[in-house]
N, C-alpha and C positions, 0 to 999 in steps of 0.2 A: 349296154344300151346308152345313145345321148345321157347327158345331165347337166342338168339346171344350177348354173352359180350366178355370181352378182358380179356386175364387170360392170365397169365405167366407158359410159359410152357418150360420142358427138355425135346429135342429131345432124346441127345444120350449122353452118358460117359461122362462126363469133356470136353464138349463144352459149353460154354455160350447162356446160356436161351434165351428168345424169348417172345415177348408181341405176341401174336395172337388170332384169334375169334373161342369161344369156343360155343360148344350147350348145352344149360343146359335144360333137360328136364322138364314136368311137373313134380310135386312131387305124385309120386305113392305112395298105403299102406301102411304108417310107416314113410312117407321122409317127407321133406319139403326145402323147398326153401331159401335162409338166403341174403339178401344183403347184404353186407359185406360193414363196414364202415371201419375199419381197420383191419392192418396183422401184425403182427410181423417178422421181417426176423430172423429164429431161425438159429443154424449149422445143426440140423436136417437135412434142404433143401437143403443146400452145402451137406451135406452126400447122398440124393436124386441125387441131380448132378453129383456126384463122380461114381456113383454106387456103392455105401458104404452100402444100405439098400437092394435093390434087383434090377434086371436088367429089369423091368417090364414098360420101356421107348415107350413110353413117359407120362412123369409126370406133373401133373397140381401142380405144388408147393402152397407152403404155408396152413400154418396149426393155427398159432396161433390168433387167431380173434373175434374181436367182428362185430357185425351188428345187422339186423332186419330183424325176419321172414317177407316172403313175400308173401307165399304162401304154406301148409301144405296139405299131401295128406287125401285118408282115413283112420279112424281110430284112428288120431291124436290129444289127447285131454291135454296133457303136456303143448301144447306150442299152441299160434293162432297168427294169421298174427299180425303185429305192435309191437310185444313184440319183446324188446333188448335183447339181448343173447350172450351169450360168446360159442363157439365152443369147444368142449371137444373130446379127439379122444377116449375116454374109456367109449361108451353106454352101463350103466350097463341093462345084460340080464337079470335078478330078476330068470333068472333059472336052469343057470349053477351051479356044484356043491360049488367052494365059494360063489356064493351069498346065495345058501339056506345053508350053514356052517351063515352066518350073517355076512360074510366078503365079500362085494360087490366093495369094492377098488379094490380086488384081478380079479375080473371078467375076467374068462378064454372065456368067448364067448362075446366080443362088437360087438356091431352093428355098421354096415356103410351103405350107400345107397345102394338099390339092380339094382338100374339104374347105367347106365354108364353115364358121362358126355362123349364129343365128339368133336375132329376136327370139322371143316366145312365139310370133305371128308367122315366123318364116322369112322374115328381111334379112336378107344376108348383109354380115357385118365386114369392113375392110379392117382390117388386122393393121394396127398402126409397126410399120417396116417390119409386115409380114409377121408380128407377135402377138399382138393385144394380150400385156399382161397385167391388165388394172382389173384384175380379173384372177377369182378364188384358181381356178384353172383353164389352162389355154389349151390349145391345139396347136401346133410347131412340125416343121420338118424335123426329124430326127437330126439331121446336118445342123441344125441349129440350137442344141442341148450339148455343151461341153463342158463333159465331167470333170472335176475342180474333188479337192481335198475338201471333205464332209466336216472337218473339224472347225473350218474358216466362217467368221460368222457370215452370214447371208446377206446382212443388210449391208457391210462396207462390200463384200467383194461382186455384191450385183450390179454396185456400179460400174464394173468391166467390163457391162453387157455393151454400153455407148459411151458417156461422155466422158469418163476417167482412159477408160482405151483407146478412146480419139484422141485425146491430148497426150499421155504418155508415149502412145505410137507416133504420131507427128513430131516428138525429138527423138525419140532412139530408133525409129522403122525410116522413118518418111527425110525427117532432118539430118539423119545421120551423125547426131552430135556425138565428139569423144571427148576423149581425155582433156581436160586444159583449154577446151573451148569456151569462147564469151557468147552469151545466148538473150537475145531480148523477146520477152512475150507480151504481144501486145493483149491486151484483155483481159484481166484474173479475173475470170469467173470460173466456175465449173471445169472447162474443158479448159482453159489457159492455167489455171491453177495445176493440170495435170500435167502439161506440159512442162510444166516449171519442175516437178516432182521429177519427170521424166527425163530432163536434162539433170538435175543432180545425179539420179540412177548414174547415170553415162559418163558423171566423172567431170561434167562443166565446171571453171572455177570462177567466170564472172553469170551470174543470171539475173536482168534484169527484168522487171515485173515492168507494166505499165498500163496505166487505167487509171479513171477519173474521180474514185469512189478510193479515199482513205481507208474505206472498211477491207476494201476489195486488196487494198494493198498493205495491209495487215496480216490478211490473210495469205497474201502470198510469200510475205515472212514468215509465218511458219510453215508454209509448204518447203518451204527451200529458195528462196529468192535473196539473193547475197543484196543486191540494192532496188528499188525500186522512186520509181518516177511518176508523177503526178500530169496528166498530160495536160490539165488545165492552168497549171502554171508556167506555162514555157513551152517551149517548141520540143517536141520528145525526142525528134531527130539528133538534132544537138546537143541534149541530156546522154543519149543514149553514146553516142563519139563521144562525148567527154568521161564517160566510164571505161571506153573502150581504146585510151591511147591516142583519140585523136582520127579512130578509124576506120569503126564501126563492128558491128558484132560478127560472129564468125554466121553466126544461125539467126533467121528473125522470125520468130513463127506467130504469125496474123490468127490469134482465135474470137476477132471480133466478126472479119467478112464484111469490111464496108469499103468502097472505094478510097477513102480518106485515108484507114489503116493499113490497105493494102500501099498504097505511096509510100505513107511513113515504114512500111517494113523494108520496103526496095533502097528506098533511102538511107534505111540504116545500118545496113549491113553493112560489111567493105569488100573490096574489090573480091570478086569469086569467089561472094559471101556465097548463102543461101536463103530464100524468102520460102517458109511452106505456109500455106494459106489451110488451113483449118477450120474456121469460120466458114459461116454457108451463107450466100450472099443470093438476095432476090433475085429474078431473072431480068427487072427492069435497070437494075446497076451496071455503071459503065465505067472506064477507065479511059481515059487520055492522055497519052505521054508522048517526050519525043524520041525514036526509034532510036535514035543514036547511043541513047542512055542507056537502051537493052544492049547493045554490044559494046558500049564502052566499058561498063562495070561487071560485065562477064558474068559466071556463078551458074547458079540453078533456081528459076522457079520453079517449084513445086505444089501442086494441088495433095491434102495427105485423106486419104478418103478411108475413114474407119483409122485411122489411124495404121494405114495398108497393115494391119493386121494379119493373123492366121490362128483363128482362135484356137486351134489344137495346139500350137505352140507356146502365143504370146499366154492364155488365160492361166495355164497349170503354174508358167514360171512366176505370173504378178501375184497370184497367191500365196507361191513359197515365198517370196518378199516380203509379202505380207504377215504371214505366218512367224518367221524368222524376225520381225521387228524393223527390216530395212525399208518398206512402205508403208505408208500410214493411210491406208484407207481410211479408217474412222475417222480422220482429220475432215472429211469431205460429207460427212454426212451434218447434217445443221440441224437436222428433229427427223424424229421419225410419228407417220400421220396414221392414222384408219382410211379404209379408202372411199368416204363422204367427206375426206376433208378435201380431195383432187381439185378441188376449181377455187379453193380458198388457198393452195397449195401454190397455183399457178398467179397469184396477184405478189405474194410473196418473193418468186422468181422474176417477174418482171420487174419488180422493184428492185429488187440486189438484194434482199434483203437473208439469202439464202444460198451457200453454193449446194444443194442438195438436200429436197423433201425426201423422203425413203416410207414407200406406203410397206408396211408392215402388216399382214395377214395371222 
């Protein structure tokens, strides 16, 4: 039968959240049921807050999670109760037109729950990217629970759910970075910071960090950043060429997403570099350039969405990493919260002053 837990919900626009009792349904045809043992507080859910994503209020926040299935509906033979899982918001459909192209990262049709979670009144709640796990237990498509090695703690490897798997995927999926490449990240926060992670993986031998916050670039020495750059004291284009020979990086991956950063990444590459934009940019931002500059300096832009992922693949391999000592998830977690600390959580993030809150249940 339904049951009643505490899940952190946005009433309305840019008011501060609210812990309140949620109905989570049984799991029908295809769903299943996830106890949630940890959340990540991503900016995603500040954007959810904002009404930056869509006006579809009220929102059961939180997206990025690990826990254990609880209980799976009919049909459902991926995943069975007791198995740890990490939450992924991109259930690949096996039959939309990219997955049968063999490109199932790109999935134009994922799966979400076909139940509603719910007020105690019967308001139905929108599932921030189809998850809402700021919440004892959600309700999820089965396609969106991939089971991960139980041994792995919960709290570093939920953050695979979003912002560490957008950034590690936008250098090794999206940017293609290899061996002996020079890579600059514009942004160390959260998802630039995994970026940076993500190009060492792949073997980079220059990475440069860049952001305006010393802290931020502290931190992205020890993620793995060989030099980094302070963009308030100089022009970062021409810091960046001058680490690079004279000629700019092989990969430039933008995880701020503002028109400004996106330039400076075009810029800094070198010829038939590559620019992947990671960063999620408003709808009202615009770019201006002159055309000539697209086909004189050749390369690839790329948009890296989810970090083109394939969580059946990417999630089991970032935990053996893990596991093994070659990723450092816990690097990325900065405290871990109750989940009434959520909107005290999110002034933290907006300040820098944190690359990852981790609500712990």
């Amino acid at each position: 039968m339904p049951q009643k837990v505490r899940g952190v919900v946005a009433r309305a626009k840019g008011q501060p959240v609210s812990v309140e009792t949620i109905v989570v349904p049984d799991p029908g045809p295809g769903e299943a049921v996830v106890r949630v043992r940890t959340c990540g507080v991503c900016h995603t859910d500040l954007h959810y807050r904002e009404g930056g994503i869509n006006d579809e209020f009220p929102f059961l926040l939180g997206h990025e999670a690990a826990g254990v299935v609880e209980s799976v509906g009919e049909g459902v033979t991926d995943v069975a109760p007791g198995d740890f899982v990490i939450l992924n918001w991109r259930a690949v459909c096996g039959t939309c037109r990219a997955c049968l192209k063999g490109k199932p990262w790109y999935c134009f049709n994922t799966h979400n729950a076909a139940q509603p979670m719910t007020l105690e009144d019967g308001t139905k709640l929108s599932p921030a990217l189809g998850i809402g796990a700021f919440a004892e237990k959600t309700l999820v498509h089965s396609g969106q629970c991939t089971k991960v090695d139980p041994s792995a703690s919960p709290t570093a490897v939920g953050l695979l759910g979003c912002g560490v798997m957008a950034g590690i995927g936008a250098a090794i999926n999206t940017g293609a970075v290899s061996r002996g490449d020079s890579v600059a990240v514009i942004g160390c926060g959260g998802v630039g910071d995994a970026a940076i992670a993500g190009a060492r993986l792949a073997g980079a031998t220059t990475i440069i960090g860049v952001d305006v916050d010393d802290r931020k670039l502290e931190w992205a020495k020890g993620i793995g950043a060989t030099h980094t750059v302070n963009a308030k004291s100089g022009d970062p284009v021409e810091a960046i060429r001058e680490l690079t020979g004279g000629f700019g990086a092989d990969v430039v991956i933008d995880a701020v997403g503002r028109p400004e950063t996106w330039k400076q990444a075009f810029y800094a590459r070198d010829l038939a570099g590559t620019v992947v934009l990671v960063g999620v940019p408003t709808p009202d931002m615009r770019v201006e350039m002159p055309l000539i500059d697209f086909f004189a300096r050749g390369g690839s832009l790329k948009s890296s969405w989810y970090g083109d992922c394939l969580p059946s693949r990417d999630f089991p391999y970032l935990v053996d990493l893990y596991r093994q000592g070659r990723l450092d998830l816990d690097a990325f977690v900065s405290e871990t919260i109750s989940l009434d600390q959520v909107e005290e959580s999110f002034t933290r993030m907006h300040h820098g002053d944190v690359l990852r809150s981790v609500v712990v249940f």
